[in-house]
N, C-alpha and C positions, 0 to 999 in steps of 0.2 A: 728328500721329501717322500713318504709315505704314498706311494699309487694305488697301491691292489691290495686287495688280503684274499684271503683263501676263509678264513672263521667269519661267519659272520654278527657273533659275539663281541667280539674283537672289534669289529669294524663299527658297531655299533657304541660299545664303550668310547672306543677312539673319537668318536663325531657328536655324540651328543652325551657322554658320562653315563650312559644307562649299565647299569649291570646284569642285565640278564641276560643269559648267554657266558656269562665267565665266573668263575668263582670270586664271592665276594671278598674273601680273605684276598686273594689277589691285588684288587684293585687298585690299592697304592704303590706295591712292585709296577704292575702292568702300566699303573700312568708314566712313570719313571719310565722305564723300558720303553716304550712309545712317544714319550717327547725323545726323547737320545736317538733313536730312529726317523725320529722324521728331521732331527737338523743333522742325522748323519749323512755322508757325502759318499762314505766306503764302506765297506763290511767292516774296517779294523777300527774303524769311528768307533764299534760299539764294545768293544775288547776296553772295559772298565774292570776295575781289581771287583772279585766275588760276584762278577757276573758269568763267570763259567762260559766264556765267548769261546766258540769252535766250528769251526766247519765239520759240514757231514761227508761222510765216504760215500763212497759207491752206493746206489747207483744215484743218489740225491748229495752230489758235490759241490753242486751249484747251489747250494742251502749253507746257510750261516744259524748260530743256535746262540743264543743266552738262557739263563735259570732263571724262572718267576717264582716258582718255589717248590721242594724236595723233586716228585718225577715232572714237573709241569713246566714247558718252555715254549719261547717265543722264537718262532725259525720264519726265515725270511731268506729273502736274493735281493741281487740290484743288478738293474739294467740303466747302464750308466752312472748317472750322483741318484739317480732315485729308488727306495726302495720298494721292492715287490710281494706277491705272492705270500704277503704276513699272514701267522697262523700259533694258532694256541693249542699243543697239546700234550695232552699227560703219555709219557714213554713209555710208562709199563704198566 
């Protein structure tokens, strides 16, 4: 289940569908990606074919990453079965 987020874009789409705060072209990847997350139990819950699932290196290892679209992703942790610290952003 979904605890924290870090965006508060993100947090807002997640709880009541608003989009402002995240790009609107997104918003059907991002709902997908956010139900998969909140029934995931594990990081590798979310290791689906073309979602580019990977943990991060150093010094944020403790961070898990999938593709919302081209630089734009959805990085997360879990503390226990639930996820944490969700967060939407463009890499480069």
């Amino acid at each position: 289940m979904v605890k924290s987020f870090r965006h508060a874009g993100v947090e807002k789409f997640f709880l009541t569908g608003g989009k402002s705060g995240i790009q609107p072209a997104h918003a059907a990847k991002l709902r997908i990606l956010l139900q998969a997350l909140n029934f995931a139990r594990a990081p590798e819950h979310m290791n689906q074919a073309g979602w580019g699932f990977h943990q991060l290196s150093d010094p944020m290892q403790n961070l898990w990453s999938v593709k919302v679209n081209a630089n734009w992703r959805l990085t997360f942790s879990f503390e226990g079965e639930d996820a944490v610290l969700v967060d939407y952003q463009d890499y480069h």
